[in-house]
N, C-alpha and C positions, 0 to 999 in steps of 0.2 A: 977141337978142345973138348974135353972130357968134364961133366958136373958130377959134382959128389953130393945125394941125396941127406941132406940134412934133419938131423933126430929130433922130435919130438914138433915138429913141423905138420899139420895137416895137408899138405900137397908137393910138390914137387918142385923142383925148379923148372924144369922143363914142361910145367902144362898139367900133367898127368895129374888125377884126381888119390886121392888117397882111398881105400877101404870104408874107411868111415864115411868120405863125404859123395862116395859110390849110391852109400845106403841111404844117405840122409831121405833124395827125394821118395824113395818108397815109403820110410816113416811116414814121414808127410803126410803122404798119399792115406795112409792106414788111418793117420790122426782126422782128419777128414772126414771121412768115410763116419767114424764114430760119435764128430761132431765137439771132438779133443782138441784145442790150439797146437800147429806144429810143435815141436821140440827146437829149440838151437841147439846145432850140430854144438855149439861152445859151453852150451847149458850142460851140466854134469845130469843124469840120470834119477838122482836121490835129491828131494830138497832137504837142505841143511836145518838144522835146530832150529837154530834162533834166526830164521827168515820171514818174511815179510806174507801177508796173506791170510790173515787172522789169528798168530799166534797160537797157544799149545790148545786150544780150546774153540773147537768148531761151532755152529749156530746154535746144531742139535744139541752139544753137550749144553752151551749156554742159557739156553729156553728150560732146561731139566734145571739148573740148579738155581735159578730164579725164584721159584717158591719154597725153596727153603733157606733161602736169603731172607724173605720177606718174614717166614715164619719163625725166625730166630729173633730180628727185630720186633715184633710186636710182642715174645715174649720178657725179652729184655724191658721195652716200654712199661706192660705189666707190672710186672715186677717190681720196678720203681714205682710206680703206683702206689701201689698196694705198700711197700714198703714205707713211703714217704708221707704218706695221706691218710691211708684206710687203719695200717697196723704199724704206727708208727713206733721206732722204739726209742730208746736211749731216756732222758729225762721227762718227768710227766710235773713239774715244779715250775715254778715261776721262771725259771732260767732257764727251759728249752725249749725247744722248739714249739711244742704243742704243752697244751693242759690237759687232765683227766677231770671234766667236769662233775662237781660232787653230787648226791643227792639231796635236794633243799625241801620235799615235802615236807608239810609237817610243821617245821618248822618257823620260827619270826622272824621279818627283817634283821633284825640287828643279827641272830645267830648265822644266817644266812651268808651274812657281808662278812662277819668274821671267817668261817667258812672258804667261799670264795677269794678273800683276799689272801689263804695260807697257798692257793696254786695259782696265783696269779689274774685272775680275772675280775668282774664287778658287777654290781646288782642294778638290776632295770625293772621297777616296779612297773608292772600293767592294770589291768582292770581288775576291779572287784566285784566278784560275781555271789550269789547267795551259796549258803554250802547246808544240806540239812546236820552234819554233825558236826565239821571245823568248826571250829573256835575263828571271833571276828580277830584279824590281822594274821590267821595262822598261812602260808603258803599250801597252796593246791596244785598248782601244777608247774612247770617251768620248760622253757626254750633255750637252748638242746637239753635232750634226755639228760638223766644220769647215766654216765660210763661215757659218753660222746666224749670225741674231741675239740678244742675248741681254742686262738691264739691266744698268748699273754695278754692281759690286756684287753679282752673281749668281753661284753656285756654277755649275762647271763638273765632272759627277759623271765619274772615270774608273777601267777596268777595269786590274786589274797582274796580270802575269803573273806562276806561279809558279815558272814554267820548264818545261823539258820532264816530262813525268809518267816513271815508274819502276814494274815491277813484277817479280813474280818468278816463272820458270818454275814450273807444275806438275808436279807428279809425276802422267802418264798411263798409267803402266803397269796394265794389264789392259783397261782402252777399250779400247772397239770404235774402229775408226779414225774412222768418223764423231762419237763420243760426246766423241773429242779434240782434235779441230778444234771443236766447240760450246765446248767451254770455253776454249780457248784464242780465241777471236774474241770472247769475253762479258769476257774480259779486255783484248784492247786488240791482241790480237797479229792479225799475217796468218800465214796459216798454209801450206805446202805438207807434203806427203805422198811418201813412200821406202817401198821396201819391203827386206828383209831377211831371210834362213834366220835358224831357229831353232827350239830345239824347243817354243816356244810355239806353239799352236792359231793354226791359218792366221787373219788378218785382226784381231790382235789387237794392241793397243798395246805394242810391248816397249825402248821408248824414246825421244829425241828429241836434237836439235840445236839450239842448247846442250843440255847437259843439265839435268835438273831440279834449281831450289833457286839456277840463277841470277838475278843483279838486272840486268835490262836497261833500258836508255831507249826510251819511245815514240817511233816508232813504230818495230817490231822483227818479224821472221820468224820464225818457229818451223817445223823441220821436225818431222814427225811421222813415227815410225819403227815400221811396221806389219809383223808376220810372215808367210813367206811359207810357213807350217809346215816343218817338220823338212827339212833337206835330203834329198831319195831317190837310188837309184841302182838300176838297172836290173841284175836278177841274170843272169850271163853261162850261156850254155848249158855244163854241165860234162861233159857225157856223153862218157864214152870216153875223156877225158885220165886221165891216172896221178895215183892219191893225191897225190905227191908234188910234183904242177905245182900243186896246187888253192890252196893257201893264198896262193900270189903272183898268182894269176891273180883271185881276190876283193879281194885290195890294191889292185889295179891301180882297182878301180871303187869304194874305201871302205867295201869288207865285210871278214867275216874268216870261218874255218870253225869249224862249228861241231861238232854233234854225227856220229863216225867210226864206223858197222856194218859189216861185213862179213859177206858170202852166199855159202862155201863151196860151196853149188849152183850157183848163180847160173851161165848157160851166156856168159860174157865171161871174156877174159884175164884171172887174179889180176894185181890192185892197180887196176884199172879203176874209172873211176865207172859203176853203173848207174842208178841214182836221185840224184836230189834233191829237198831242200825248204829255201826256197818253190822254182816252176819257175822256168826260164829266162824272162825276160821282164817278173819279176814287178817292181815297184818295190818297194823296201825300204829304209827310214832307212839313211841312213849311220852307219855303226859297228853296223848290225846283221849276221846270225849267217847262214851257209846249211849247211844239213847234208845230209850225203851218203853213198850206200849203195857198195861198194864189194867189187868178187867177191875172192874168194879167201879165205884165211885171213888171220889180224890177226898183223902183225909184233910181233915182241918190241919193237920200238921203235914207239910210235904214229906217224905224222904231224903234223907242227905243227897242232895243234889244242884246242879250249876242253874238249871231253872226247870223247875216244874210247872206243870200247866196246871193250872186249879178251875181255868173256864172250861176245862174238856170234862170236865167231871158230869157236866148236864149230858154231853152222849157226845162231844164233837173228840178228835182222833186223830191220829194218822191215816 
């Protein structure tokens, strides 16, 4: 009996292998070799489209368009952001979504609330702090800015002034001129510095401008009135004028005479000066004393003076 080999059949009826599956185990053998899974001699050559195995888009491509995945969304995010929040648009009234908070400096509670109530929001008084030019009740500062945004409905917190501040001169007398300028700058004031005769200890506080105990408004000057110790006067040389010149001649410089001896020995004209104390030259407080020695015997009348010796006239002295 005779077989008739059958079309499209990969092998024979009779045993024999076909061409194809001749080849198969050499493939095989090659796939191997390369470290390729064989082929099925049934598997077609080409994989089809739409099969199985990852789809049209391999690892590599996938790992590539990954960050510009991410980076399309976080601009997207952005954007809403900024759109919704930061620059938002559409209404700025009492009926949309956000306000445009007005500017309230300056102004009074009451114009404030008016204000505020025409875009929706409300007023929140806070602390009153001193202001040196506001006016008491005028507003100074406020929470949020002006141009902010801010819900319907949202308190708008602001500061009032309570006017200029006020305080009252110190009494600095006995400071040191430095220790009077500290307290006065700890209080609010600026300060300058004078100086003055007096018989207060050089460099010491002995008053001010205004004077102490006044109520001033900040922001205010204080002079500070430092001594320049006792006014002095330079004692004039007296030697050799006559008793009787002496007493206008220490006027003339803000002294006066003081204690009158006279030296019977003494080799000068009677009524001469020979001595005095302190010397010529000497500096001495004004309205202080200089005494003087003087030849001759002591007149029945003293010399204008604070006290003359009239027992030195027998010969006793300096």
């Amino acid at each position: 009996m005779k077989f008739r080999r059958r079309r499209g059949l990969g092998g024979s009826l009779r045993g024999r292998p076909s061409p194809e599956e001749e080849s198969a185990p050499e493939r095989d053998a090659a796939a191997d070799e390369a470290g390729a899974p064989p082929r099925s001699p049934a598997s077609p050559g080409r994989r089809r489209p739409g099969g199985g195995g990852g789809g049209w888009l391999g690892p590599r491509q996938r790992r590539r368009l990954l960050p510009a995945v991410l980076l399309v969304g976080l601009f997207a995010l952005g954007y809403l952001v900024a759109t919704r929040w930061i620059f938002p648009g559409g209404s700025t009234g009492p009926t949309g979504d956000v306000a445009r908070v007005p500017d309230l400096v300056g102004l009074a509670t009451a114009e404030a609330t008016r204000s505020l109530g025409q875009v929706g929001l409300t007023l929140e008084v806070g602390a009153r702090v001193p202001h040196p030019k506001a006016p008491e009740g005028a507003i100074i500062a406020q929470t949020p800015l002006p141009g902010q945004y801010a819900r319907p409905g949202a308190p708008v917190q602001v500061t009032l002034s309570s006017g200029p501040e006020r305080r009252k001169v110190p009494d600095l007398r006995g400071l040191s001129a430095r220790q009077g300028r500290i307290v006065l700058e700890r209080l609010g004031f600026t300060t300058a510095v004078d100086s003055t005769r007096s018989d207060v200890q050089r460099g010491q506080v002995v008053g001010s401008r205004p004077d102490a105990g006044q109520d001033l408004q900040l922001p205010a000057q204080i002079t500070v009135l430092v001594s320049r110790g006792p006014a002095v006067a330079r004692v004039p040389d007296l030697s050799g004028r006559h008793v009787e010149d002496v007493p206008a001649a220490l006027r003339d410089v803000g002294l006066s005479l003081g204690e009158v001896t006279y030296d019977p020995a003494a080799f000068a004209a009677a009524g001469r000066v020979i001595a005095q104390d302190p010397p010529p030259g000497f500096s001495l407080r004004r309205g202080g004393s200089v005494s003087i020695r003087v030849a001759g015997q002591a007149p029945r009348t003293p010399p204008d003076s604070a006290a003359a010796s009239g027992a030195a006239a027998g010969g006793g002295g300096r």
